[in-house]
MARDO-954929 format. One line per field, with one value per residue: x, z, y of N, C-alpha, C in turn; residue in three letters. Coordinates in steps of 0.02 Angstrom, whole numbers, plus 50000, padded with zeros to 5 digits. Example, Ala and Ser with C-alpha at 12.3 -4.5 7.8 and 13.67 -1.06 7.14 Angstrom:
nxx	50660,50642
nzz	50390,50354
nyy	49716,49888
caxx	50615,50684
cazz	50390,50357
cayy	49775,49947
cxx	50660,50645
czz	50390,50394
cyy	49835,50002
r	ALA,SER
This chain:
nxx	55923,55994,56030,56113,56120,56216,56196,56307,56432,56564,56665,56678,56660,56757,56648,56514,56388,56318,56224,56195,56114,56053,55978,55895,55854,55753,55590,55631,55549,55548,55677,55802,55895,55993,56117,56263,56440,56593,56755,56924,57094,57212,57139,56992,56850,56717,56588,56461,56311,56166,55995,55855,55712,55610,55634,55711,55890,56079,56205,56395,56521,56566,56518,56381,56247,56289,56282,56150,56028,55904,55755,55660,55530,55428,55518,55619,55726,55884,55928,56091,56125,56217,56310,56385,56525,56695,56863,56910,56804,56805,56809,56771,56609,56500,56347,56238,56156,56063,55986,55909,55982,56102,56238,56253,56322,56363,56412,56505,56544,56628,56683,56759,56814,56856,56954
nzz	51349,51381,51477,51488,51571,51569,51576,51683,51628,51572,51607,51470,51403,51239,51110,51203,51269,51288,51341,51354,51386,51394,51481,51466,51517,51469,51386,51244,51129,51072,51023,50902,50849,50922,50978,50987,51034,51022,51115,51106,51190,51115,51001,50901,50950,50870,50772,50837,50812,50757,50796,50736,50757,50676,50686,50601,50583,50587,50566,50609,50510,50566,50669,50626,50599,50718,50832,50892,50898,50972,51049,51177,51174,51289,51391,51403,51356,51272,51206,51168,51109,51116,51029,51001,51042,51032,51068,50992,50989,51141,51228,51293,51293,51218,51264,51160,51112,50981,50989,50954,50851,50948,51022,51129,51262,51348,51526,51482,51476,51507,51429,51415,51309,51335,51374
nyy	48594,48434,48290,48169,47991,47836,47681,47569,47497,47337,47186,47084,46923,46877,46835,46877,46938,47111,47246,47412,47541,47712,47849,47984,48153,48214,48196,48091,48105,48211,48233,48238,48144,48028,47912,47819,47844,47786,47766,47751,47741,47869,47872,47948,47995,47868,47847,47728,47685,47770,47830,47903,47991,47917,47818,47773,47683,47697,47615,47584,47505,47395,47354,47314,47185,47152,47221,47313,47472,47528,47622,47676,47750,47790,47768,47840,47793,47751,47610,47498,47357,47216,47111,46951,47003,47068,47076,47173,47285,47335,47493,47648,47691,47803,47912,47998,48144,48228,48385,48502,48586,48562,48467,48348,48254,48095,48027,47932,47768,47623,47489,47308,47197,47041,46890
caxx	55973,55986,56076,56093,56143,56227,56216,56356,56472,56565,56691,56626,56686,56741,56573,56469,56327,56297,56166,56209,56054,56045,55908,55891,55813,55678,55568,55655,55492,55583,55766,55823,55974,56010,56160,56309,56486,56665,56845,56976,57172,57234,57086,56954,56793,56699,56526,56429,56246,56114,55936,55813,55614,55564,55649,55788,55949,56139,56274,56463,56522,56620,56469,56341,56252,56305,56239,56074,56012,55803,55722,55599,55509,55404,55560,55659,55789,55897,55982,56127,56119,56279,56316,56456,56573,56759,56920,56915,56762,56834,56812,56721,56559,56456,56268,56246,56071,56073,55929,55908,56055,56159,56251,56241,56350,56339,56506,56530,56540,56676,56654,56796,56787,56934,56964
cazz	51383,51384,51519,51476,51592,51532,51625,51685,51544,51613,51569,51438,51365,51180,51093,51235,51249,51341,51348,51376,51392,51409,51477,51442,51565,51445,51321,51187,51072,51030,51041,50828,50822,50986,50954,51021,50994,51064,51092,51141,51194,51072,50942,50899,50960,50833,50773,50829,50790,50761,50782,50709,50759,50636,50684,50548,50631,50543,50615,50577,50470,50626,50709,50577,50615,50788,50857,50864,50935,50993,51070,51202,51192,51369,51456,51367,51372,51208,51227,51122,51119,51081,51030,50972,51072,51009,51087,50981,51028,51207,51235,51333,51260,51245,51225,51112,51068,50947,51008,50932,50851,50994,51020,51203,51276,51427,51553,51444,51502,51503,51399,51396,51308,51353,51400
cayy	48553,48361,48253,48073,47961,47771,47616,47520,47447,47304,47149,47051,46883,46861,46820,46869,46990,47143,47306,47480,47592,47770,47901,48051,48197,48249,48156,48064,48137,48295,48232,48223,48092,48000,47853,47791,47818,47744,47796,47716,47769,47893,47886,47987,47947,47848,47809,47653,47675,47798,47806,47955,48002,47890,47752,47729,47665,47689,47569,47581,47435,47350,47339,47285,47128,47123,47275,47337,47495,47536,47681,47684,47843,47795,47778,47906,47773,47717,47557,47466,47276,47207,47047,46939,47041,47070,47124,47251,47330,47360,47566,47697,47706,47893,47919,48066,48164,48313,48438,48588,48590,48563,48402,48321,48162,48052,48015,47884,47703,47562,47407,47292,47115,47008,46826
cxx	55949,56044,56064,56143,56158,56221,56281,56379,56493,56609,56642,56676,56695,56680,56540,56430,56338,56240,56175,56132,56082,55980,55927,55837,55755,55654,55605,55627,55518,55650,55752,55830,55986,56047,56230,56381,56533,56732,56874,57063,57197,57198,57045,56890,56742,56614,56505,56377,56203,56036,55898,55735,55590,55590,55719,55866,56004,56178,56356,56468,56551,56594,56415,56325,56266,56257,56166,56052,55950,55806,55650,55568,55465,55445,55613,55729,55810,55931,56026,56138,56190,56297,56384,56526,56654,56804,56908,56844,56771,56859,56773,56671,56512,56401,56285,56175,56095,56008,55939,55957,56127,56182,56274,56287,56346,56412,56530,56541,56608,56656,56720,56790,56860,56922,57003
czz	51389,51425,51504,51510,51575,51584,51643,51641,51609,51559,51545,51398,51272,51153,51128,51207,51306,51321,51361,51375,51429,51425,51488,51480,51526,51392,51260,51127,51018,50992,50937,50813,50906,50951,51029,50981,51054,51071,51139,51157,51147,51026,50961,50911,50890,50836,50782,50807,50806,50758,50774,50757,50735,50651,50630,50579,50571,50595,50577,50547,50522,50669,50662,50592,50678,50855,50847,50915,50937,51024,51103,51216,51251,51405,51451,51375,51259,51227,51158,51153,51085,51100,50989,50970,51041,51049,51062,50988,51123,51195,51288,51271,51271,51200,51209,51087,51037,50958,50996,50914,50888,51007,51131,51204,51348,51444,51520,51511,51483,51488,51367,51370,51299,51387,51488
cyy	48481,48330,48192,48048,47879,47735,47598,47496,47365,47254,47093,46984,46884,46813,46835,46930,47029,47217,47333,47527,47657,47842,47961,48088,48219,48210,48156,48070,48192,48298,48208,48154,48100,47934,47853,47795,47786,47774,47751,47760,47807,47895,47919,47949,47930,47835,47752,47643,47738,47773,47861,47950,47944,47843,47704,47724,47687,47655,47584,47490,47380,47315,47292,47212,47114,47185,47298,47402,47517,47625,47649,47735,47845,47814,47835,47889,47749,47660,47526,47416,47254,47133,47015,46969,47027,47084,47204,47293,47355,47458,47590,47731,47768,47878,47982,48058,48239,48334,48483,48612,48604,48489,48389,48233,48153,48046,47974,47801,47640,47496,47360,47201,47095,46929,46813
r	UNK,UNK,UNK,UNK,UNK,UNK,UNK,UNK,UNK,UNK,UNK,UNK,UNK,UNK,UNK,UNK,UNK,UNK,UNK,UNK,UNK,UNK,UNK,UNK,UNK,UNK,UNK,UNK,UNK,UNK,UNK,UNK,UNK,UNK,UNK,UNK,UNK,UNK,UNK,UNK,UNK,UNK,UNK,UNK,UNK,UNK,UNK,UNK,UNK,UNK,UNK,UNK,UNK,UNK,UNK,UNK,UNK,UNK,UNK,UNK,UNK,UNK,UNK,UNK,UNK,UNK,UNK,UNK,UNK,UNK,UNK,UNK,UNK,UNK,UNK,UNK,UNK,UNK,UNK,UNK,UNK,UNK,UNK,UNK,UNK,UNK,UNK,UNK,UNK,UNK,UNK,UNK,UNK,UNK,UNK,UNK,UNK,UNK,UNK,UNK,UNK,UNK,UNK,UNK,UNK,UNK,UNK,UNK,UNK,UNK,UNK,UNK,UNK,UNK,UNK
């Protein structure tokens, strides 16, 4: 079992920046595939970024360049850095770890960028 809890989302200006982090109840050592996805009103929730053991990240193309996501395996937190904020990135954002072939998400978080 894995509980991951997200930070605070929060309104965010077009172009601005903001940081979501997520920790996770048990060392991030073991955990596979820990990332981030999104949904919004009537869509399916979407990929934003993975990150592996080893360190190799995947981003969706929407994100690319603007996003970046880390791993702190001390804190057993992941965070997504997000930059050059959009309208359209405005969703409820979910941490997600696959452990043991089971897939795990967080309450998800609110990130709206708007003027």
């Amino acid at each position: 079992q894995v509980q991951l809890v997200e930070s605070v989302g929060g309104l965010v200006q077009p172009g601005g920046s903001l940081r979501l982090s997520c920790a996770a109840s048990r060392s991030i050592f073991s955990i596979n595939i820990m990332g981030w996805y999104r949904q919004t009103p009537g869509k399916e929730r979407e990929l934003v970024a993975t990150i592996i053991i080893g360190g190799l990240t995947n981003y969706a193309d929407s994100v690319k360049g603007r996003f970046t996501i880390s791993r702190d395996n001390a804190k057993n937190t992941v965070y997504l850095q997000m930059n050059s904020l959009k309208p359209e990135d405005t969703a409820v954002y979910y941490c997600y770890a696959r452990y043991y072939g089971s897939n795990y998400w967080g309450q998800g978080t609110t990130v709206t960028v708007s003027s």
